[in-house]
C-alpha positions in Angstrom: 56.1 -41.1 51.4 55.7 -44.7 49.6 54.1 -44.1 46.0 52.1 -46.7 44.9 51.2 -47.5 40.9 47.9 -48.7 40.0 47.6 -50.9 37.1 44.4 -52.6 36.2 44.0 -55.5 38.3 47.3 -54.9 39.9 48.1 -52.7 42.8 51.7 -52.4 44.2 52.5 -51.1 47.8 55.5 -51.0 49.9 54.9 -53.2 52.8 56.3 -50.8 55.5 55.2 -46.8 54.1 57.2 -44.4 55.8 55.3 -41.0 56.1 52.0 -41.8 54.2 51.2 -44.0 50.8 50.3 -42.2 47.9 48.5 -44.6 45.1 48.3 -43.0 41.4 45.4 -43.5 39.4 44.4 -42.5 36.2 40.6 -42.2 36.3 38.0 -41.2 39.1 36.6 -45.2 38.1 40.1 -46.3 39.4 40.0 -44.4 42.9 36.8 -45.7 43.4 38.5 -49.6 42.5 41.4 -48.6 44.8 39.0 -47.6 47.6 36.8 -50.9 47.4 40.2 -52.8 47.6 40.6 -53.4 51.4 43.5 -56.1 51.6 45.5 -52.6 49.6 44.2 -50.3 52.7 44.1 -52.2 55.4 47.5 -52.7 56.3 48.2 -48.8 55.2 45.8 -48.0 57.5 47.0 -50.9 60.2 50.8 -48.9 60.1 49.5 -45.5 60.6 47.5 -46.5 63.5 50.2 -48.2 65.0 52.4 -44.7 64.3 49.8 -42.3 65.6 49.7 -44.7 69.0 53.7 -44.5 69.0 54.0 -41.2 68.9 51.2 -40.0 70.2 49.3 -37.8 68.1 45.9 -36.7 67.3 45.7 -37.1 63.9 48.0 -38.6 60.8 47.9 -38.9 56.7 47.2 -42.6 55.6 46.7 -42.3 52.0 46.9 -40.1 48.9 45.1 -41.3 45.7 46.0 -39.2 43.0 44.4 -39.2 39.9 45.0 -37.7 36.2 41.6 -37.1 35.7 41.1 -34.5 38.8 42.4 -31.5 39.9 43.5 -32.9 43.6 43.8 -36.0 45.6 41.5 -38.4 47.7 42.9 -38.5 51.4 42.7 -41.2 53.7 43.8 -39.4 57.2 43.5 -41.6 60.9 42.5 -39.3 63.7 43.1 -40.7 67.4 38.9 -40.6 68.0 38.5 -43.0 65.3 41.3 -45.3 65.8 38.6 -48.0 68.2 35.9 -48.2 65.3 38.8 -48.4 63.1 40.6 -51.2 64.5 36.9 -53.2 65.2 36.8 -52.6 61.4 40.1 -54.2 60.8 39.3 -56.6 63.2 36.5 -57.9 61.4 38.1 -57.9 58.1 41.0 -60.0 59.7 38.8 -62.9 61.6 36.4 -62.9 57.7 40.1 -63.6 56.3 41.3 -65.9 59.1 44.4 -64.2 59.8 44.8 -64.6 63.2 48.3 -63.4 64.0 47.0 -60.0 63.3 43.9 -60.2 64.9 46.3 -60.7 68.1 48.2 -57.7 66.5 45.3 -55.4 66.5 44.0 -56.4 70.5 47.5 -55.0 71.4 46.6 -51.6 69.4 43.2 -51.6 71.0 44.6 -52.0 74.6 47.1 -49.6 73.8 44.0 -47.4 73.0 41.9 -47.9 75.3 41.1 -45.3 77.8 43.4 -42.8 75.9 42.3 -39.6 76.2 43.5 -36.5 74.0 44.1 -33.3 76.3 42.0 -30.2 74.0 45.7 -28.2 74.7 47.8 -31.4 72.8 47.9 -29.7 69.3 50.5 -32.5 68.2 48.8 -33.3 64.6 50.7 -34.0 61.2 49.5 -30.4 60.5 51.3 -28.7 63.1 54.4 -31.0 63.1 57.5 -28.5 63.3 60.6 -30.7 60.9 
């Protein structure tokens, strides 16, 4: 897990997270600030789609905001029947930003996708992973 502080203005991630990214927040005003900041999630989201395609699962954690103010945490989880609208998503937020070397990036996730189909008996999700 890569833990993330949130300062005003200022958000600090660890290029490569490991498990999932957990960003700490101190009001609900932040998480909605930290949500809103896609160049923060996108590549969170970009490594656990590339994960959940590696090792084949049906569904992974992203993202945990916690905040001070609540009781709980915001998640951000990737499930395998979302990964095509989310990688269109990123797609588009990638050609608005002209990065190009990851737009080439992400067309080698979405082949990888592509006519993937999750068997109903493959019950290989983070919540049933055996450590």
């Amino acid at each position: 897990m890569t833990d993330v502080k949130r300062k005003p203005g200022k958000t600090i991630v660890d290029d490569k997270p490991e498990d999932w990214t957990v960003i700490w927040c101190d009001t609900t005003e932040e998480i909605e600030q930290c949500i809103s900041d896609t160049a923060t999630l996108w590549p969170i989201i970009h490594s656990t789609v590339k994960r959940l395609l590696s090792e084949d699962r049906t569904s992974l954690p992203a993202l945990e905001i916690r905040c001070a103010e609540m009781l709980g945490s915001v998640w951000v989880t990737i499930r395998m029947d979302e990964v095509g609208e989310t990688l269109k998503r990123e797609m588009n937020f990638r050609l608005d930003r002209e990065e190009y070397e990851e737009c080439a990036e992400i067309r080698d996730l979405m082949s990888q996708w592509e006519g993937r189909k999750v068997p109903s008996s493959v019950k290989k999700s983070a919540d049933t992973d055996e450590n």
